[in-house]
C-alpha positions in Angstrom: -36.5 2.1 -24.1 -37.2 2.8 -20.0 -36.3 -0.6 -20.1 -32.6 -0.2 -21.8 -32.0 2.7 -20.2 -32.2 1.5 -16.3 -31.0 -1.5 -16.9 -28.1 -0.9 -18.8 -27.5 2.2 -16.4 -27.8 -0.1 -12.9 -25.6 -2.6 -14.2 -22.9 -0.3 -15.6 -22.9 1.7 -12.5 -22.6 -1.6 -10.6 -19.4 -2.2 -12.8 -18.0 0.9 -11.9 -18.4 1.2 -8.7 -17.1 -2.1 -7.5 -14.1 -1.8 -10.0 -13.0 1.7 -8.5 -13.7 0.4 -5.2 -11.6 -2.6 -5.8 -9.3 -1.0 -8.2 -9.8 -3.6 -10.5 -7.2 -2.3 -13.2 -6.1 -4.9 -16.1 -3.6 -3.0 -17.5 -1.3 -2.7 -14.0 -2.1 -6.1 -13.2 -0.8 -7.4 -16.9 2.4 -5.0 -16.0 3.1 -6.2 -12.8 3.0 -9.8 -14.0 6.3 -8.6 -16.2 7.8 -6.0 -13.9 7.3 -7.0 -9.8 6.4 -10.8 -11.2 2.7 -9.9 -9.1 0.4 -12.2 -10.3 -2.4 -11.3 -8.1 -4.8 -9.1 -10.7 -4.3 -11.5 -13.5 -5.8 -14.3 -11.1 -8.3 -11.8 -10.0 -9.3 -11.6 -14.1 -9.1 -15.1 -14.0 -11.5 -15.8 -11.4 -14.4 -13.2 -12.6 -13.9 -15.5 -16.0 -14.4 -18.6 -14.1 -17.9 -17.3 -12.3 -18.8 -15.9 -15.4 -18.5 -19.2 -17.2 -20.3 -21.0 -14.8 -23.1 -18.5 -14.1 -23.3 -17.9 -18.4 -23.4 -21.5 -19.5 -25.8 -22.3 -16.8 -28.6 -19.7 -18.2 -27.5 -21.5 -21.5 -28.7 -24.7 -20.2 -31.8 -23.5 -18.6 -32.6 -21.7 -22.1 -32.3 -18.5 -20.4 -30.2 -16.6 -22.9 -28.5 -17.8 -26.1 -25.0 -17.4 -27.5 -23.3 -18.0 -30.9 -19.3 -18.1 -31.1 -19.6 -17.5 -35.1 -15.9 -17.5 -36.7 -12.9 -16.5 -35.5 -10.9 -14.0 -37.5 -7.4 -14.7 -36.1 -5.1 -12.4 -38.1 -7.4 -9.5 -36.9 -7.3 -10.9 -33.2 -3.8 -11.5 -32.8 -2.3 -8.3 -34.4 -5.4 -6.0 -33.1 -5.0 -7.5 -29.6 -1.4 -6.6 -29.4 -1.7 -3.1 -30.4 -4.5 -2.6 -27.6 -1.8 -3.9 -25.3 0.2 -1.5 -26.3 -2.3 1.2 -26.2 -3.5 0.4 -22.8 -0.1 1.2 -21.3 0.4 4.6 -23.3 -3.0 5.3 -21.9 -2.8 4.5 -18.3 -5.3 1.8 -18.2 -7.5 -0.3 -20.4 -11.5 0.6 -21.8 -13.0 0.1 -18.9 -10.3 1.8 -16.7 -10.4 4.4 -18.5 -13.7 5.1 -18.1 -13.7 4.4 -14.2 -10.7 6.7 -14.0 -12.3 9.5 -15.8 -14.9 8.6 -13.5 -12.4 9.7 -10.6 -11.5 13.4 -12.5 -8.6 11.8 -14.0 -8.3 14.5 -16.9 -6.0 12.1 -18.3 -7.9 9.7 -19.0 -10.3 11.9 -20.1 -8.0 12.6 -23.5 -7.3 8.5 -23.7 -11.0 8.1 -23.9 -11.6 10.5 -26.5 -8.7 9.1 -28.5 -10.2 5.4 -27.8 -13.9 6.7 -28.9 -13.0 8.5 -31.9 -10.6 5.6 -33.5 -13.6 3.3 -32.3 -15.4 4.7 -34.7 -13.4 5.4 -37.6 -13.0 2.2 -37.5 -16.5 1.0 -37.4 -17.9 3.2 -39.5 -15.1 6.3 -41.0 -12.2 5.8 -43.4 -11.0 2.6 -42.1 -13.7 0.5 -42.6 -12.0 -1.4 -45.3 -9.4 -2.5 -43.6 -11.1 -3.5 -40.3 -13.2 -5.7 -43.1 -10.2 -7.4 -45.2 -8.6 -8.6 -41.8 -11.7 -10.1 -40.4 -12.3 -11.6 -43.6 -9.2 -13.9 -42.7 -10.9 -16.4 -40.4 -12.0 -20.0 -39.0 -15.5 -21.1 -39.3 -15.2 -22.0 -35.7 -14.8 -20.4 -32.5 -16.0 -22.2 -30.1 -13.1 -24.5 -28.4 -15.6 -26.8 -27.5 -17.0 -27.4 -31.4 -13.8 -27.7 -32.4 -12.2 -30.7 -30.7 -16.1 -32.4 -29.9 -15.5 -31.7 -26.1 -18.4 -30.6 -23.7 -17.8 -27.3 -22.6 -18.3 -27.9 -19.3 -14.9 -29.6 -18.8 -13.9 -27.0 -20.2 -15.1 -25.2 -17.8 -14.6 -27.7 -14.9 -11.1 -28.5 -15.9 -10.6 -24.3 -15.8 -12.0 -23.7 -12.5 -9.9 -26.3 -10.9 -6.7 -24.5 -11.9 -8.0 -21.2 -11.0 -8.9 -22.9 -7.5 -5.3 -24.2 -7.5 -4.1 -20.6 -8.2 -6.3 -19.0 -5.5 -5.2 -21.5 -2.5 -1.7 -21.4 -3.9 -1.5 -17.2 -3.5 -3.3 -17.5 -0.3 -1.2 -19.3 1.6 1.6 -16.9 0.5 3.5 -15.3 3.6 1.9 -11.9 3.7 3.6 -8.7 4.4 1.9 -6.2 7.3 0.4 -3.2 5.9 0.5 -0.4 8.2 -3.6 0.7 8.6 -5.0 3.7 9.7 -7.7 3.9 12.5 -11.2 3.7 10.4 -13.1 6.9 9.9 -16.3 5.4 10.1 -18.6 2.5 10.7 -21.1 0.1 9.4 -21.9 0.0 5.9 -20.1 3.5 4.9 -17.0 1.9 6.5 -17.5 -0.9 4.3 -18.1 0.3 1.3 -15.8 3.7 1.0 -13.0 3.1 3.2 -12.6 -0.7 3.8 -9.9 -2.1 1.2 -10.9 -4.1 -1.0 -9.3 -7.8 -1.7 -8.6 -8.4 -5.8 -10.1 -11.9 -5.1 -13.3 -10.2 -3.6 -13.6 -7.7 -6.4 -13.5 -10.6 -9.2 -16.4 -12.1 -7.8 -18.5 -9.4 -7.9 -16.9 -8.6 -11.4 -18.0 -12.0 -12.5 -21.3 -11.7 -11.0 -22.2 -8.7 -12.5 -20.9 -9.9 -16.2 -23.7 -13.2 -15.4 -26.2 -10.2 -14.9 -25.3 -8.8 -18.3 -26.2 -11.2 -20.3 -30.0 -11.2 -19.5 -30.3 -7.5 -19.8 -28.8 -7.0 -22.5 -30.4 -9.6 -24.5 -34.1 -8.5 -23.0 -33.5 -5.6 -25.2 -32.9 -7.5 -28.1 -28.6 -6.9 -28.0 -27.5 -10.5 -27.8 -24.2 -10.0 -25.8 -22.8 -9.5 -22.2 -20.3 -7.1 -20.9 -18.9 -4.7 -24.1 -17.2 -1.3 -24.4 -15.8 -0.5 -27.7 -18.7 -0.8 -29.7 -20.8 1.4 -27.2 -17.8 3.6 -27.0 -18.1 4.6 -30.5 -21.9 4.2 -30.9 -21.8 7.2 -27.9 -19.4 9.5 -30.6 -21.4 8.2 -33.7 -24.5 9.6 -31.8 -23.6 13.0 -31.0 -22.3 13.3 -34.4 -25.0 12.0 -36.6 -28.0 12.0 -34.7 -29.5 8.4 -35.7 -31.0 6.6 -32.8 -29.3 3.5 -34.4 -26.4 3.7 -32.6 -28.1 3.9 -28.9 -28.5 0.2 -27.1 -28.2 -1.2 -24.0 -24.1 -1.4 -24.1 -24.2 2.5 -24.6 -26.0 2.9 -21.2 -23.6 0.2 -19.4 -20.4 2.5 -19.8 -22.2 5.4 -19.1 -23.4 3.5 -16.3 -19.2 2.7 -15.8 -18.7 6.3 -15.3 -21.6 7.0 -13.1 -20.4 4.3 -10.9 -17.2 5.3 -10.8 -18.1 8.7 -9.7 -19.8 7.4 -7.0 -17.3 5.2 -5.6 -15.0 8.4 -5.6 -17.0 10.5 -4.4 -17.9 8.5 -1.9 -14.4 7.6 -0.6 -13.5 11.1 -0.9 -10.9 9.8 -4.1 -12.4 12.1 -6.7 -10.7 15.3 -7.5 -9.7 17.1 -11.0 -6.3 16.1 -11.8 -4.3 17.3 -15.1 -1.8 15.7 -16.6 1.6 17.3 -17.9 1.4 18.0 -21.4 3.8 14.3 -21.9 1.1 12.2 -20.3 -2.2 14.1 -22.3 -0.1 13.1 -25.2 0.8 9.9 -24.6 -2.9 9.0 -23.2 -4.1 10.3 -26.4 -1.5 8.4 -28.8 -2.6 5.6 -26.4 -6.4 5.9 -26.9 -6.0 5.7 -30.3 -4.0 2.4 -30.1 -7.1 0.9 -27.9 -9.6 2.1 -30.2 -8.0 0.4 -33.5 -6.5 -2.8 -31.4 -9.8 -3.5 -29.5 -12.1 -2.4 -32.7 -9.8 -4.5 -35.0 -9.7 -7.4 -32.4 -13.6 -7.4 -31.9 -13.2 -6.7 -28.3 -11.0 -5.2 -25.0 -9.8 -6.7 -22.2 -13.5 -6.8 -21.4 -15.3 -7.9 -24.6 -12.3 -10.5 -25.2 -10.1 -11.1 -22.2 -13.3 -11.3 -19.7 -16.3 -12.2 -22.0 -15.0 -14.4 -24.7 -12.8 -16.4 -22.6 -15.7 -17.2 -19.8 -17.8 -18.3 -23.3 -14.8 -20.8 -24.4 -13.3 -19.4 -27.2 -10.4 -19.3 -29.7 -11.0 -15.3 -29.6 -11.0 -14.5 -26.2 -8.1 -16.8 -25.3 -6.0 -15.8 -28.2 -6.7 -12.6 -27.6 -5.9 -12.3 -23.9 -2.4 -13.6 -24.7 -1.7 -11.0 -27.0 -3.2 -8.1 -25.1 -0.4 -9.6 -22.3 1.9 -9.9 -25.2 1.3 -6.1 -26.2 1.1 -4.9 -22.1 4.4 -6.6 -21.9 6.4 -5.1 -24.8 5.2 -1.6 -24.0 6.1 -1.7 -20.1 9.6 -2.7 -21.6 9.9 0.1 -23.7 7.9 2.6 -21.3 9.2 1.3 -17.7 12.1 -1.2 -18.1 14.2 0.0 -20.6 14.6 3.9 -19.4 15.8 2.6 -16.2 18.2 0.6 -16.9 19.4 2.9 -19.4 19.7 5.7 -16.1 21.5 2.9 -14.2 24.0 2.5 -17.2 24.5 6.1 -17.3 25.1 6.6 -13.4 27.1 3.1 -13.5 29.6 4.7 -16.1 29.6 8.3 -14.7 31.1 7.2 -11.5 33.5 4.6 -13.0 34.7 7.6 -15.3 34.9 10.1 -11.8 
């Protein structure tokens, strides 16, 4: 139990911390892809899936750690991975951003996470239930990309981390634009890790580094997985509810470990402070949370479980699912960001043609 606890703890407050520092947020990176045609986040996620693989596969081959890809339920995937897409823009950020934001005092976020918890868990264990079970029960008997077509996984992974090496050189040698800075406030090792910016590209290694840690400590106490927030999300809520012991594991203690992290990092940089959202946003991050929780439940993962995990292990899921979270992230920001303005620019457009 000591041994879960730290453990799971260290390497969740690891996670948060480097993710606030770096503001490593999925859900503006998917938008910006769509809406300023940014691409730097998405190759950020992409590298922390590359040293992932690498690191993952290697403890595979060294008998360090095991993995099984089971089946893959595609109906549930596709259509829960789209509505978590969705969700993740209502909310202002995906699972783990929202748990490093409310990390920050970001009362908003506060209400997404409650939303994302409580569906969580109806899901896993409340009223819906059935129908989390019906649309699993539609599904491959394979998952793993490399089972399927007879092709070592590690050109796979080879073939993978030449294209996100292509990517990173490519963006690199992008002119890049001057960005006023201000005179640093301190020195040393305070400088660098509270004030310093931090690269995206920087960030994703450490993000994949510390997913390659996960996957020993997690298993040493018997939970044979990596990096995962929904389930621990709604084992935290089934806890305080029922009271069963059951429900704690090591992925319970990582996101606490996400917030605890976070809070540092804020602190730290002197970026925490209670902020409240208008009573639009509270609503919208709960309607939001909600979303996440059924998507991501439905989906058997996040951006996290599916879009960092699953695809660094080679999978139908975790690709399939990262396409439809990008999918869902797009078709919200359309509704959400695209569509009200140029609705605005119609309106002024006709308003001074009329005058």
């Amino acid at each position: 139990m000591i041994q879960m606890v730290v453990t799971g703890l260290i390497c969740g407050a690891l996670l948060g911390f480097v993710m606030q520092r770096g503001r490593f947020c999925l859900t503006g990176g998917f938008r910006d892809m769509y809406i300023a045609k940014d691409y730097r986040m998405f190759y950020a996620l992409l590298i922390a899936i590359a040293v992932q693989s690498i690191g993952v596969y290697t403890l595979i081959q060294f008998g360090a750690i095991e993995f099984s890809a089971g089946g893959f339920s595609w109906m549930a995937t596709i259509i829960g991975s789209f509505i978590f897409g969705i969700g993740i823009v209502l909310a202002g950020g995906c699972a783990t951003g929202t748990w490093y934001r409310a990390g920050e005092g970001l009362l908003g976020s506060w209400i997404a996470l409650f939303g994302y918890m409580f569906m969580s868990a109806v899901m896993k264990s409340g009223v819906l239930v059935p129908v989390d079970q019906t649309m699993k029960s539609v599904q491959t008997a394979n998952n793993s990309i490399a089972d399927s077509t007879g092709i070592s996984v590690w050109v796979y992974i080879a073939v993978f981390t030449a294209i996100v090496l292509f990517l990173t050189i490519k963006e690199y040698r992008k002119p890049k634009i001057a960005i006023p800075t201000m005179k640093p406030k301190r020195t040393g090792l305070s400088h660098l890790l509270f004030e310093k910016r931090w690269h995206p590209f920087f960030t994703a290694v450490l993000v994949g580094v510390i997913a390659i840690m996960a996957w020993p400590l997690s298993e040493a106490t018997g939970r044979m997985s990596g990096l995962g927030i929904t389930t621990p999300s709604a084992n935290i809520l089934q806890f305080l509810v029922s009271g069963e012991r059951q429900y704690i594991n090591w992925g319970v203690f990582l996101v606490l470990g996400i917030f605890l992290g976070s809070f540092i990092a804020a602190k730290g940089s002197r970026e925490f402070r209670f902020r409240m959202p208008d009573v639009k946003t509270g609503i919208s991050s709960f309607i939001g949370g909600n979303l996440m929780g059924f998507g991501a439940s439905l989906a058997g993962g996040c951006s996290i479980g599916n879009g960092l995990v699953m695809t660094a292990m080679m999978t139908w899921q975790g690709w399939v699912s990262l396409l439809f979270i990008i999918l869902g992230t797009w078709t919200a920001s359309y509704f959400v960001f695209v569509r009200p303005k140029t609705k605005k620019n119609t309106v002024v457009s006709d308003t001074t043609v009329t005058a």
